[in-house]
N, C-alpha and C positions, 0 to 999 in steps of 0.2 A: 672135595677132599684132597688136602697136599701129598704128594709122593714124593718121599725122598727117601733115599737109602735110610735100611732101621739097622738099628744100635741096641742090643737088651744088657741090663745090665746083670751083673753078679746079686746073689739075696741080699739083702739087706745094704746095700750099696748106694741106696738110692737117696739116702738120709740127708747128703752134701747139697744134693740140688736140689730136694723139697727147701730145703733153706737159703735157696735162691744164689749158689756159691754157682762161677762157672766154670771152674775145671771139672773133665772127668780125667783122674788119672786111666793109664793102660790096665794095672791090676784091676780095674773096677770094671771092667767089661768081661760078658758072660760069652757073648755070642755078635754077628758082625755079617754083614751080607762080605758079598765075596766083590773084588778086585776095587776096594772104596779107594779113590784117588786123592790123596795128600791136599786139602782147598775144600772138598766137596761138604756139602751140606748135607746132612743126616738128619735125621729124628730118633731119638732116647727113649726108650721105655723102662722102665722098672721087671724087675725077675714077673711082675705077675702082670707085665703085658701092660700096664697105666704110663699113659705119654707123660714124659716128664719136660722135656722141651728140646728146640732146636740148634742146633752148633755147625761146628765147623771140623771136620775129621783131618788130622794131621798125625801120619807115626810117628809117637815117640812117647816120652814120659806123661806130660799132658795131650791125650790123646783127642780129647772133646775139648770144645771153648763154646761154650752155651751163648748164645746171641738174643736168644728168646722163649722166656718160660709158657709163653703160649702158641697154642695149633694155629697159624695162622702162615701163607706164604709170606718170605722174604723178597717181597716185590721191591716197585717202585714206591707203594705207597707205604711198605712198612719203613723205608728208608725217609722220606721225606717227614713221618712221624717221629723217630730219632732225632732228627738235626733238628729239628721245630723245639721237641721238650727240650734238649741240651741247651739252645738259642735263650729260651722261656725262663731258662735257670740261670743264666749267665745277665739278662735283663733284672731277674730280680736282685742280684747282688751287686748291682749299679755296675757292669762293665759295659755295656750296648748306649753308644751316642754321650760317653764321658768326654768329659771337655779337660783331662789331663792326661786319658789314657785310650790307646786306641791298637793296643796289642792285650792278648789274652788269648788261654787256651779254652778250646769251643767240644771238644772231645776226647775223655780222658780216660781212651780204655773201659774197664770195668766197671769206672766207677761212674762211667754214663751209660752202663753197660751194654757196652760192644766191646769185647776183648779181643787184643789186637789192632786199636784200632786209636790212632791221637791225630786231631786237627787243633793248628793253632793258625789264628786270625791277625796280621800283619796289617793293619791300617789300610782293608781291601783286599789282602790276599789270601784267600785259604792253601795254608798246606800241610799236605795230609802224608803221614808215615805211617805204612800199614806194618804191622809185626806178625802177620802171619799169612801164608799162602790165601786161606778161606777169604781173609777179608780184600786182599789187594783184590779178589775177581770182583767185588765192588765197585772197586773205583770208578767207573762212570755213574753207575747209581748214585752215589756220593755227592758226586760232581755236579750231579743234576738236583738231589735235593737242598745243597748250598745253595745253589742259584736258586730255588724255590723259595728257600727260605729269607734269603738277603736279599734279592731281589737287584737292584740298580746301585745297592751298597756294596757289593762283589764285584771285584774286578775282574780276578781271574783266581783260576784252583790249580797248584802246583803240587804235583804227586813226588815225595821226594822218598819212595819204597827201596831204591838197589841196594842200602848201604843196610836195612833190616829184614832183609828176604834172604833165603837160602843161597849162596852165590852162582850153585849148578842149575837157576831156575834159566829159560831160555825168555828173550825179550824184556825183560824187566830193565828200562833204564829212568832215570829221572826224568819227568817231563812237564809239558807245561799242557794241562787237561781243557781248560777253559781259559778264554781273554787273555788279556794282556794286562801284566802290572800295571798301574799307573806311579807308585812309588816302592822303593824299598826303606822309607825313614819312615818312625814311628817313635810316639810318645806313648812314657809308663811315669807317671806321676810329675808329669811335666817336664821328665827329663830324654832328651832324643837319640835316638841311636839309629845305627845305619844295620840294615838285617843283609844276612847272608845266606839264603836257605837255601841255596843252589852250592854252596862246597861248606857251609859253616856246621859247626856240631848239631847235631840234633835236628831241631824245624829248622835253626835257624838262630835261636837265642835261647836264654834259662829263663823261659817265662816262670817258672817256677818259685820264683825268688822276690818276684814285686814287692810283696807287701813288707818282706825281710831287707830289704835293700832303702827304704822307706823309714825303717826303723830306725837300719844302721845311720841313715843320716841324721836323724834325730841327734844320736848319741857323736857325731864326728864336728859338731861345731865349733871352730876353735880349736880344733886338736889335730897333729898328726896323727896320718892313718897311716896303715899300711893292709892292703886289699891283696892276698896271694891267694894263687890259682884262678888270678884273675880273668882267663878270658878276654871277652868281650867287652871290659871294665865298668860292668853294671854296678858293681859297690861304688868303683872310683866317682863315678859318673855325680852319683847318689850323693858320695858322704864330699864331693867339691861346689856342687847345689847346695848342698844346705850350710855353707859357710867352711868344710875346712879351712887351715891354715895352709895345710902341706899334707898330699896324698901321696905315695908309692905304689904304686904295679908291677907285681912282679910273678912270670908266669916263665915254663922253660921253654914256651913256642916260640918265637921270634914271629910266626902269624899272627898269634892270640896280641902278642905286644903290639902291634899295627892294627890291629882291627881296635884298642883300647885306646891308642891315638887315636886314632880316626872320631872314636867316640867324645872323645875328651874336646878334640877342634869343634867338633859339632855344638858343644853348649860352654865355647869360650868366652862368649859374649855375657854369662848370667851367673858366672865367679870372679873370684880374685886372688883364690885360692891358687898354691905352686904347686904344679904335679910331673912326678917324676915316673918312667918305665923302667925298668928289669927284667934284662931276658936272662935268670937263673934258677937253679935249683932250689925250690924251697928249702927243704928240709934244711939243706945246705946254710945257706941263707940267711933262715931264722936264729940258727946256732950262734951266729954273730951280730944282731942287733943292737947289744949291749944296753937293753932297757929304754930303748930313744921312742918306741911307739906310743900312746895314748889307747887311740885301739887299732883292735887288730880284727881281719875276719880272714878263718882257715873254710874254705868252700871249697875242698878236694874233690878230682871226680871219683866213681865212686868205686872204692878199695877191695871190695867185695860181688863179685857177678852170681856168686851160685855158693851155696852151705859147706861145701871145701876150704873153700878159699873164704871162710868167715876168721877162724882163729887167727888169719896171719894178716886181715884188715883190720879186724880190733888192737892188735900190738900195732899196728902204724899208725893207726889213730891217736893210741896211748902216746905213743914215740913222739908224731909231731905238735899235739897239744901238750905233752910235758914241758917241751921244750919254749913254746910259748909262754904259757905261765912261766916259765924262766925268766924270760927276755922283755916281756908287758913292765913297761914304767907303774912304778907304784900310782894306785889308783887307778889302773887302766882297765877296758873296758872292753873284752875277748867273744868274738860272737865266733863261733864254730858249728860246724853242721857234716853230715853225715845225708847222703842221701841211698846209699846201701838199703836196698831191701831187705836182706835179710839179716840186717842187724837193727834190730827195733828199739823203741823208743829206751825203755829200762837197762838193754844192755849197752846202748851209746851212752846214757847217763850213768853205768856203771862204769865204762870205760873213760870217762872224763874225771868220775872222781878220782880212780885211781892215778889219773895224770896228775891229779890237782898233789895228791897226796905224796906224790915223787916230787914234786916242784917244794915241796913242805911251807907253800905261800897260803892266807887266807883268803880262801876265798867265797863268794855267795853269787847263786844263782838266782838271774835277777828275771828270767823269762826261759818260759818253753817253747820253741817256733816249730811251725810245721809249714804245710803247703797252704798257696790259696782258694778259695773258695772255685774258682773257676777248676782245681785239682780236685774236686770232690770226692771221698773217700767213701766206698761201696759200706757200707755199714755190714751186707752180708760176705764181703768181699774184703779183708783188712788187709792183705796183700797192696790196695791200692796206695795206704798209706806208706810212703816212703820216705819222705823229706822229712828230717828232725834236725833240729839247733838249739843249741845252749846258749844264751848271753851271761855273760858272767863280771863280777867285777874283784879283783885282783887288789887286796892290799897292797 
């Protein structure tokens, strides 16, 4: 029998996680053992005593993060069963042992449900960004079930937690858990890039974006582009592979613009394409194009952190997509995206019409983009869906 601090909830409270959702907010708790320490693993019951599943107790708004609908310890061997299914799913959507791509995300939070919890796989590297106290006390379990799972394909597991854990936690610094790198280069659809998961945004890169950047080079053959908010110049990368003529990057980093070189030297040898950097303000920017683009792609980061700050992300989104349908040469071909959670799919697509509608150009949408398959979207969990994009084409 497992023993872990119990949790009961409020009457009729329990309705979110019989449907397998894994927040419990605070309001939904009835009753709580006494001194639960922010990390600790609890077990949930229902107002009438029926175990509902196990999580992670942390004070605040979301008080629970469900890890497991069933009675079972969170051992070693429930860990090693997580990374195996996540592994099993990412095999069946041809990402494991591709001969053009050998970066992908292996754990995506909820929607492989462990909340709190994203590992992305670097050509041999796992590295794992824990988002909440519960899960980072993991992290050697983790570590050990990667290496269970991958076996002599694993180099090494790099925990890159400081920059999404509470800043007052004591010892939390970035590290290297297992081995030793063998490379930091990696292919995504044949095209290479040099990763940074030791000072770069996020793991490391917007694995997020593959199959969108994939696209976008479809559509940049023969055309100038212009790739803003470029980063790590994954667009650039993409849309100077598949034949542009002439790409732009322009970003307000002056690091982002170096690391977009960087990228660009890496796959000189397989264009012919001219590309250019800019270390400036978009918004700014775009205002003066004067119609010179073919296409364009707006991939802001994201405008909106929390339902406050929704109303004043959707007028910037409006802002800096009006402004583009401004600026797009007639017949150009504008992919934008939004990855803001809590501006979902209908209301991005409400707020782009209304750009369209300010710009008073015709336009048709020619595709709806989301994440990829490797982002798996909790079906009881829509929260996990966050990436939306528009492609659109511009009279």
């Amino acid at each position: 029998m497992i023993q872990y601090p119990k949790i009961s909830l409020a009457k009729n409270k329990e309705i979110s996680i019989l449907r397998k959702h894994h927040w419990i907010f605070s309001g939904a708790i009835a009753k709580r053992d006494k001194d639960l320490e922010n990390g600790q693993l609890v077990q949930v019951y229902s107002a009438k005593d029926t175990f509902l599943g196990i999580g992670h107790f942390q004070n605040g708004s979301i008080m629970v993060r469900i890890i497991s609908f069933e009675e079972k310890p969170i051992d070693q061997i429930f860990w090693n069963a997580k990374i195996q299914s996540a592994l099993a799913v990412r095999n069946q959507v041809g990402l494991i042992d591709h001969e053009y791509t050998n970066v992908y995300r292996l754990i995506h939070g909820e929607g492989d449900g462990l909340p709190g919890l994203i590992i992305d796989f670097y050509n041999g590297t796992a590295v794992i960004q824990a988002h909440s106290i519960g899960m980072h006390r993991h992290v050697e379990d983790i570590s050990n079930a990667l290496q269970n799972a991958y076996g002599s394909q694993l180099a090494a597991v790099y925990d890159k937690s400081a920059e999404t854990l509470p800043k007052n936690l004591p010892n939390i610094e970035n590290r290297l858990i297992f081995g030793e790198p063998k490379t930091n280069v990696v292919k995504e659809n044949g095209c290479i890039y040099e990763i940074d998961w030791e000072k770069g945004q996020k793991t490391g890169f917007f694995v997020d974006q593959r199959d969108n950047r994939h696209l976008f080079g479809l559509y940049s053959k023969d055309k100038k582009v212009l790739n803003t908010f470029c980063y790590s110049g994954g667009f650039s990368v993409s849309a100077l592979k598949a034949g542009a003529k002439e790409v732009h990057s322009i970003d307000i980093s002056a690091k982002a613009i170096e690391l977009t070189e960087k990228n660009v030297a890496l796959n000189a040898g397989s264009f012919s394409g001219k590309h250019e950097s800019i270390v400036a303000d978009v918004v700014k920017y775009i205002k003066e194009i004067e119609q010179d683009y073919d296409v364009i792609v707006l991939d802001p980061p994201a405008f909106a952190k929390n339902m406050k700050s929704r109303h004043n992300a959707v007028q910037a989104y409006k802002r800096l997509n009006a402004e583009a349908f401004k600026q797009i040469k007639p017949g150009g071909i504008l992919f934008t995206f939004s990855c803001s959670q809590v501006v979902d799919k209908q209301l991005f697509t409400n707020t782009i019409t209304a750009a369209a509608m300010e710009s008073g150009r015709n336009i048709r949408i020619l595709h709806f983009l989301s994440q990829p398959p490797d982002h798996p979207i909790n079906i009881y969990h829509q929260e996990t869906a966050y990436l939306k994009g528009i492609v659109v084409h511009v009279e």
